[in-house]
Each structure stands twice: as C-alpha cells, then as structure tokens.
C-alpha positions in Angstrom: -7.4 -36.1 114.9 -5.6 -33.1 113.6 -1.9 -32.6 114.5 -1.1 -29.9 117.2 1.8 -27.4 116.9 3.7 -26.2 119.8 1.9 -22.8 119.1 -1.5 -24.1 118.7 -1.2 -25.7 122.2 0.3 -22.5 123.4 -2.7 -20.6 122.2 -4.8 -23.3 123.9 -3.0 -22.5 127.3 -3.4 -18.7 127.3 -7.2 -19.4 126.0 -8.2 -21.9 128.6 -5.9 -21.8 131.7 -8.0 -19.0 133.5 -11.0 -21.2 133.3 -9.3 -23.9 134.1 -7.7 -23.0 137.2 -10.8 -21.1 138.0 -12.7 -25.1 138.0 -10.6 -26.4 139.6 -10.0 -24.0 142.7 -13.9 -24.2 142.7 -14.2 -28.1 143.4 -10.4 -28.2 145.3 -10.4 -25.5 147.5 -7.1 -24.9 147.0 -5.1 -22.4 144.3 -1.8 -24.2 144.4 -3.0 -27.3 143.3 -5.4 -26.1 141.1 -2.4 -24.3 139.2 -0.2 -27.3 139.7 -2.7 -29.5 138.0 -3.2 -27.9 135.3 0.4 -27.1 134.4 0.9 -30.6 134.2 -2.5 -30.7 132.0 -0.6 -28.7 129.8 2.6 -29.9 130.0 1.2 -33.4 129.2 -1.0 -32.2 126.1 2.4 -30.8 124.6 3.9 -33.9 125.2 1.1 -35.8 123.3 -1.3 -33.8 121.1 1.5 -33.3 118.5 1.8 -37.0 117.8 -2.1 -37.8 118.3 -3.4 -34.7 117.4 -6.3 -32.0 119.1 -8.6 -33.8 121.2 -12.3 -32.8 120.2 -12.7 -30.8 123.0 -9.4 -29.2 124.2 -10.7 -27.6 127.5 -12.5 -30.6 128.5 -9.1 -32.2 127.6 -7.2 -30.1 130.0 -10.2 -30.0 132.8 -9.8 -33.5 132.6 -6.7 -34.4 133.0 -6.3 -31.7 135.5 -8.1 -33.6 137.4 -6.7 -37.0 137.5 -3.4 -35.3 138.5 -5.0 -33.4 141.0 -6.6 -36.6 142.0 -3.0 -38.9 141.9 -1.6 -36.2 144.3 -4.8 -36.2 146.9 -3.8 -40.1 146.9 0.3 -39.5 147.3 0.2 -36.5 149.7 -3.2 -36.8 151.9 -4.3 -39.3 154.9 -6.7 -41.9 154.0 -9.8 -39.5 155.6 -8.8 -36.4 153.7 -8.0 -38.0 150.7 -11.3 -39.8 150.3 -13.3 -36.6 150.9 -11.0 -34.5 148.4 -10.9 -37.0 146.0 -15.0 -37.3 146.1 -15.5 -33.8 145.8 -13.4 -33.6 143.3 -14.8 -36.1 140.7 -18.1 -36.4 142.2 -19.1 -32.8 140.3 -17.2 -33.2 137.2 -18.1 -36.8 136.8 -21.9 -35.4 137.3 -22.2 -32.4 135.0 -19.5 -34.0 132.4 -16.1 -32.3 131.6 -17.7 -30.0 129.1 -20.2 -28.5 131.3 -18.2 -27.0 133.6 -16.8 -24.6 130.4 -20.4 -23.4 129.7 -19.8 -19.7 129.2 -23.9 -18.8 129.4 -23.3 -19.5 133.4 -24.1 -16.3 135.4 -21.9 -15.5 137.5 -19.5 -18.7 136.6 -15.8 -19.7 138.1 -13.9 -17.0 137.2 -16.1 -14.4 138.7 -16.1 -16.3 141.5 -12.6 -16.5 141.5 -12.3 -12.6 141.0 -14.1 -12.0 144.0 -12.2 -14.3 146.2 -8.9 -12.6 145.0 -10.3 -9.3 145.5 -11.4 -9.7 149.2 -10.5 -7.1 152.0 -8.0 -9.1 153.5 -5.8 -8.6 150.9 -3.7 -5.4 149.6 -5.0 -4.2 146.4 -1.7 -4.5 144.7 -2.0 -8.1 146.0 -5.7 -8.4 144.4 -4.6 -7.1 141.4 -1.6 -9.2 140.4 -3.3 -12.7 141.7 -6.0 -12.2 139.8 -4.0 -11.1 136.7 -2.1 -14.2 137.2 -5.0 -16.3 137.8 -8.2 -15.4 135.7 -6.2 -13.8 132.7 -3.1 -16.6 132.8 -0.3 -13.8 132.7 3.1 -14.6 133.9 4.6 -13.0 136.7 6.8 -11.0 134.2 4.2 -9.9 132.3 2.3 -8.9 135.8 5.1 -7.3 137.0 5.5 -4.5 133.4 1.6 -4.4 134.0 2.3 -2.6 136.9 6.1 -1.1 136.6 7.5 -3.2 139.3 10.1 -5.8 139.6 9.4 -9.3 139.0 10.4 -10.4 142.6 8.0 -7.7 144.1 4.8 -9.5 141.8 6.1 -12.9 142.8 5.9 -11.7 146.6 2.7 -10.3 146.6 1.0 -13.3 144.9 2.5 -15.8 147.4 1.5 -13.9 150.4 -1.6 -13.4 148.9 -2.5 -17.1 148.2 -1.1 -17.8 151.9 -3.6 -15.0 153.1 -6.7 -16.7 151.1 -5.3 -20.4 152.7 -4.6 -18.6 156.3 -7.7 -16.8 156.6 -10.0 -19.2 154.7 -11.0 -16.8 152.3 -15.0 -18.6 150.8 -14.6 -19.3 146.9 -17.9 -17.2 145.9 -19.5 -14.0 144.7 -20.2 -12.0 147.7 -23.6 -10.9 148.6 -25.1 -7.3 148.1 -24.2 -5.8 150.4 -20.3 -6.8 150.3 -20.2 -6.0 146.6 -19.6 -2.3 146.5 -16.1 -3.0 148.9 -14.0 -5.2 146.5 -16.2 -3.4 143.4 -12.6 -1.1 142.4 -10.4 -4.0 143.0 -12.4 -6.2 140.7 -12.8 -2.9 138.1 -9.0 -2.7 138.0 -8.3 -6.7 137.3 -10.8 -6.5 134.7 -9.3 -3.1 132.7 -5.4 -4.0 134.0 -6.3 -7.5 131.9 -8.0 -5.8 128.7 -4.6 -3.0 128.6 -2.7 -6.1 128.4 -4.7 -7.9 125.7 -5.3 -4.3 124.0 -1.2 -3.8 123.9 0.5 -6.8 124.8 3.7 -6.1 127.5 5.4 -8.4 125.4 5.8 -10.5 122.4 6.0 -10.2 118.4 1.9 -9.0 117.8 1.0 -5.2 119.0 -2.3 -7.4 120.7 -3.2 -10.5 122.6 -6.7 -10.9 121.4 -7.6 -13.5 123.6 -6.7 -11.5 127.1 -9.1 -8.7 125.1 -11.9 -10.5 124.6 -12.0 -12.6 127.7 -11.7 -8.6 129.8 -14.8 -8.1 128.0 -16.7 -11.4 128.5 -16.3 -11.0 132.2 -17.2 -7.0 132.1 -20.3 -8.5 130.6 -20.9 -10.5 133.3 -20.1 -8.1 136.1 -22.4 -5.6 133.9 -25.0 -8.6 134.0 -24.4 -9.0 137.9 -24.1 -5.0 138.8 -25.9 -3.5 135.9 -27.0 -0.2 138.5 -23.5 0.5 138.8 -22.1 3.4 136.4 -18.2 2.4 136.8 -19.0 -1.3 135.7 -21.0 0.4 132.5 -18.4 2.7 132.4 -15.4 0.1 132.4 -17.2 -2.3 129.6 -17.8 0.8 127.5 -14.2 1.8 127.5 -13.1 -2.0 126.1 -16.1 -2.2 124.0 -14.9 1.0 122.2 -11.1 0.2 122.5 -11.9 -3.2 120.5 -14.2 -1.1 117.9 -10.9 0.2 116.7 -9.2 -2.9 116.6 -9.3 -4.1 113.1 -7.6 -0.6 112.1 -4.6 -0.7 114.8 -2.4 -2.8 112.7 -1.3 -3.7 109.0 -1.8 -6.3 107.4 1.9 -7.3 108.2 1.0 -6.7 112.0 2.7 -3.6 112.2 1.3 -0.2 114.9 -0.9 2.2 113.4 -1.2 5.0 115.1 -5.2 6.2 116.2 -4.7 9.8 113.7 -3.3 7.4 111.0 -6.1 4.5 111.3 -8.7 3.6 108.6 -12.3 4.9 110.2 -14.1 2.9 107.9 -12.2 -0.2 109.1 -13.5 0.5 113.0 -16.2 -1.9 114.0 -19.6 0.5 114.1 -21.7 -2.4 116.4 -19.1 -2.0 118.7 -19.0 1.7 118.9 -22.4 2.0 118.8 -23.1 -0.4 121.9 -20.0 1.6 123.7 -21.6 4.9 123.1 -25.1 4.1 124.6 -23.5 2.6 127.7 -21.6 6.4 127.9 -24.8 7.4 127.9 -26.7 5.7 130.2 -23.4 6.4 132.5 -23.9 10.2 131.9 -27.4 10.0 132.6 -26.8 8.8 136.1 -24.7 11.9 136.7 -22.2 10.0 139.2 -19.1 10.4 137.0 -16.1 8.0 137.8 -12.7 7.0 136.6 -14.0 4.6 133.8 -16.7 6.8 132.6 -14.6 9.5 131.9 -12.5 7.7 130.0 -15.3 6.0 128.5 -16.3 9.5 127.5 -13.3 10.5 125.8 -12.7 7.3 123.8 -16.4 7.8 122.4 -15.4 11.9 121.5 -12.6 10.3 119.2 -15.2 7.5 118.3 -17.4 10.4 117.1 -15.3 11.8 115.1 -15.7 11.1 111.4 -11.4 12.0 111.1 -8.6 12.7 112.9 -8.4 16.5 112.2 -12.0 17.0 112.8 -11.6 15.6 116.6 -13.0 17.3 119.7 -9.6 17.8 121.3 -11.0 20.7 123.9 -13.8 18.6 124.9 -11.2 16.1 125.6 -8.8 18.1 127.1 -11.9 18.9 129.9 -12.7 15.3 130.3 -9.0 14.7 131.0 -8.9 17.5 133.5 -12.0 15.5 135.3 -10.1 12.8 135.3 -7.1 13.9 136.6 -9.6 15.8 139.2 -10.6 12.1 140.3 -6.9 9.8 139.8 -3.7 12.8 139.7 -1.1 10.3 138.7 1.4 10.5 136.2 0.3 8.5 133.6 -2.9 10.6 133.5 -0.8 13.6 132.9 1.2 12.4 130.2 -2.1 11.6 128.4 -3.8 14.6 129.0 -0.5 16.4 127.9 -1.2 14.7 124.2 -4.6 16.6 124.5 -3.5 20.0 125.8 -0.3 20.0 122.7 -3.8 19.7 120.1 -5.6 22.7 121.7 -1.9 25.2 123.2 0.9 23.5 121.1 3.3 20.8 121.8 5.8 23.2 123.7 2.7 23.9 126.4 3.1 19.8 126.3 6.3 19.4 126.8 6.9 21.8 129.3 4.2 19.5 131.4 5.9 15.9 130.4 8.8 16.7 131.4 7.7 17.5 134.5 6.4 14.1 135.0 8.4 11.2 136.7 8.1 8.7 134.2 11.8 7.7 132.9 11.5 4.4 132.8 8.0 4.7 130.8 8.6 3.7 127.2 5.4 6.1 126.3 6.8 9.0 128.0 9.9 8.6 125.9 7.5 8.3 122.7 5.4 11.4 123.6 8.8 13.4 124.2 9.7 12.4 120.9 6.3 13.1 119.3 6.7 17.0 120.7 10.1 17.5 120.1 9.5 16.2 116.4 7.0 19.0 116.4 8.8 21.4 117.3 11.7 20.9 115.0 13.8 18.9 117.7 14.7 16.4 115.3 18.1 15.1 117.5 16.2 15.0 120.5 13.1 13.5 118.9 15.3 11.0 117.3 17.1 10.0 121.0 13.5 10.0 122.4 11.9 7.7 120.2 15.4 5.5 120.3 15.1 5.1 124.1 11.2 4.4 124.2 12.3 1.4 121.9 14.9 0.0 124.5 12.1 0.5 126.8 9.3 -1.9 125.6 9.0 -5.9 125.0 6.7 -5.6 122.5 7.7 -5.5 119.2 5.5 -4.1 116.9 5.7 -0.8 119.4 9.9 -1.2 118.9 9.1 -1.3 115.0 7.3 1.4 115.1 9.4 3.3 117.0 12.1 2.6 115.6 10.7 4.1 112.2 9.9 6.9 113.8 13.4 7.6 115.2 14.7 7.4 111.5 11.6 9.9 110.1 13.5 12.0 112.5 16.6 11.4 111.2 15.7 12.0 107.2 
C-alpha cells in the first residue's frame, strides 16, 4: 500500500465526506450520527493510513468504517429492541450491495440528491436549507458556511442545529419528493447547488484561488437535477452558468497558482467542450422564453464566452442582461457587478458614483472594484487604500496576492 500524507487524507475528506454522510443518513435515519460516524472514519484513517498506507478503495474505506462505529454506538446507546433493528438496517444494505456500491455515481437520483431534498424541505427557513446542505452535501465547515453567506459563525452554527432538530422533530422522509412537490424546494435546492460551486469556483479560504473538488461535485449534482428536471429552464440555466465558469478554469491562475483576472486570461487556454455544452443549454433556456435568475447570468457568462478578447466584449449587451437581472434579484451584490458593466459602456466615475452607493463595507470585492475605478480615474491614494482593505477583507490567499500587487501598481 502506498503511504498517505496528512494532505492526501485531507483531500480524501473534502472529496468523500458528502457522500459519505449522505449513505449513511440514508440507511440510519439520523444526521448526527451519520456525521459522528464518519468523523471518526476520518479521524481513524489519519491515525492509520500513514503507517499502512491508502486502502484500495478509500471511500469504501471510510463507508466502512463509518459503519462499524455507527454500529458500536447503536450497541452502547440503544435498548436491546432498537438496537437490533438499527443495527440490521444498517449492515443488512451495505453488507448486500458491498461497500463500493453504494459510491456508484451512474445512480439517478443517488444519496446526496436525496439528501438535498430533505434539507431543502418547507419546514425549514431557507437560510436554514442553505447552510445544512452546504455543510452536509459539499463538507464545508461552519466557518466557511458562514463567509458564504456574510454572517457570523454562531448565526450558521444556530441555523444548522435547529435545522437538524426540525428534520428529527418533524420526521422530515430522507427522499426525492414526487412531481408535484418538486417545483416548492426547486430555489432552495438551485441556491445549494450554485452557493456550493462559488465556493469551489473561489474558495472563502485557504492558499489555492479554487477548491476543485466542491466545483466539480456542484456540477455532478446539477447534472443530475438536469437529468431529474430537465423541463426546467433555471436547473439548465444553473448547470450552464458552472459549466461555463469551469470552461475558464485552466486560464484563472498561473502556473504558480496565482489570480488572473477574466480581461488578462489566455482564451486559448479556456476549455471549448465546456463552453460549447454551456452555450446550447443558454440556448435551449432562451428558447423557452421564461427567463430566470440563473439564465441571465448564464447568458452573460456565455456574451464574455463569445468573445474572441477582452476588448472586443459585448459590454452593452451585458449591461442589459444585468439590468434583467437586477429587474428579477435587486440586491447589492448584483449592483456592484452590474456597476463593472455600466464603467465599460459610461466610464468608471458613472461606476463609482453607483458603488458607493451600495452597502457593502465589509465586502472584500466592493473594496476591489473601488479600487479598480479609482485607479481609473487617476485616484491612485484611494485606489491604493482600496485594494489594501479588500486584502484584510478575504481568507483566501491568492485573492490577498493579488491584491496586494495591485495596491503597489497603484503605488509606482
């Protein structure tokens, strides 16, 4: 067996511990033991995998021992009644399909839609929804939750625990709901899906500008929901806006992990299947003419897609699609992007007159797009103190890199 690093099992954990908990819940009926069982999964493989090395099969590993822990506390905690029907359910499935077969990613809809659904159900808040699922399906931290959505920690931490006591209270069923209930938690489950791809698209925190594995597993299940809801323009909509966010991927960063900004990326290094697939979803939203939230933003990542450079963008088209879209969600942070649209076609003092307008101090790109103005229009002090303060303002450190080097450009 090969040796395991501390990093490597790491990786392992943010890969597998949606799915995981998401099996688990399934054959338990229960989210606290579920996560319980496989923290100590995980805690146990980083206990033993450095000295014995990667099992062949890591999540069927971790599903596994999961299970004999969850197993071992069904014997400690549970009357002799309950813990013979627990403990039955619980290895009766696994032992049956195997520990690998519960992992099968060709299943449709599998565990973690399932569990999606559950955590998007009526009885809950949506910012409840939100953040349990976050936590849940895409294995974020409650910190990392919590600057998904601009709140305090301890506000994140509350919601999720009412929420789990809410699913428990009201015996919320583990499942994807039928037709007719799908259209009620459909937004909910929309803004899970996207809320985990932003973060896996430009991580909240840590030393790479990405976390590629959040990304890719926020298009996986809008693949799925596509597969489940594919009459549905907003789920088209929504997969079309990652697809063509990860098109661009390979051209965000250096070599030496460092930001590139969209007008400074190599086109040539943007993935073409990707765009391509993004763009005919756009259109087959368009072609329903029941414009949403996603589309729109669908549609403007595929105007910048379309063009072959920078300078050759559609920036009025885009400024319209952003007025659409601020037509359908007026908040903030929609302002302050449709503000980088409207300094391209009236000038970044038009711009700035608008983002300063906006409540957003303790927004790190507010700070940046002050910065980005002011630099424009000669500002340099103020751009400088802007693009300083945007870099107190985020965890992750490629964006503090870069700007920080913009704050000394300003300076020079």
């Amino acid at each position: 067996m090969q040796r395991a690093t501390e990093s490597q099992i790491s990786a392992i954990f943010k890969d597998e511990y949606g799915r995981a908990v998401s099996v688990l819940i399934g054959v338990l009926g229960d989210i606290d033991t579920a996560e319980d069982a496989v923290q100590e999964a995980f805690i146990e493989a980083l206990r033993t995998w450095p000295e014995r090395g990667l099992p062949p099969s890591p999540p069927g590993w971790i599903i596994t021992t999961a299970r004999n822990r969850a197993i071992d506390r069904i014997r400690r905690e549970s009357t002799r009644d309950v813990r013979q029907e627990q403990a039955f359910r619980l290895g009766g499935r696994l032992a049956q399909e195997g520990a690998d077969a519960v992992f099968d990613d060709t299943a449709i809809p599998d565990d973690r839609l399932r569990l999606i659904f559950t955590c998007c159900h009526p009885a809950l808040n949506e910012p409840a929804r939100i953040a349990l699922t976050l936590k849940l399906i895409g294995g974020l931290t409650t910190a990392e939750v919590a600057r998904a959505f601009l709140v305090p920690e301890a506000t994140v931490a509350q919601r999720i625990v009412r929420a789990k006591n809410k699913i428990k209270r009201a015996n919320i069923p583990y499942r994807v709901p039928e037709s007719a209930e799908l259209i009620d938690r459909l937004g909910s489950v929309l803004a899970v899906i996207y809320l985990i791809y932003t973060e896996g698209h430009t991580a909240s925190a840590g030393a790479q500008l990405t976390r590629i594995d959040l990304a890719v597993e926020a298009v996986r299940l809008g693949r799925v929901l596509a597969t489940l809801m594919p009459d549905e323009p907003e789920v088209l909509g929504l997969l079309a806006l990652m697809l063509l966010g990860e098109s661009r991927r390979p051209a965000r960063t250096t070599a030496d992990g460092d930001l590139v900004p969209l007008a400074e990326q190599d086109r040539s290094l943007w993935d073409r299947d990707l765009a391509l697939e993004g763009h005919e979803l756009v259109l087959r939203c368009l072609r329903r003419g029941r414009p949403g939230p996603y589309q729109l933003q669908a549609t403007i990542a595929a105007t910048h897609a379309a063009a072959a450079s920078a300078d050759r963008t559609d920036w009025p088209q885009i400024l319209a699609l952003y007025d659409g879209l601020y037509a359908l969600t007026p908040t903030s942070v929609v302002a302050l992007n449709r503000a980088v649209a409207l300094a391209q076609v009236a000038g970044p003092a038009a711009a700035l007159a608008e983002v300063d307008a906006l409540d957003l101090d303790g927004f790190h790109l507010w700070h940046a797009t002050r910065g980005h103005l002011l630099d424009q229009l000669g500002s340099t002090a103020e751009a400088t103190a802007a693009y300083r303060r945007a870099a107190t303002l985020t965890d992750n450190d490629a964006e503090r890199r870069h700007l920080l080097r913009r704050a000394d450009h300003s300076d020079d």
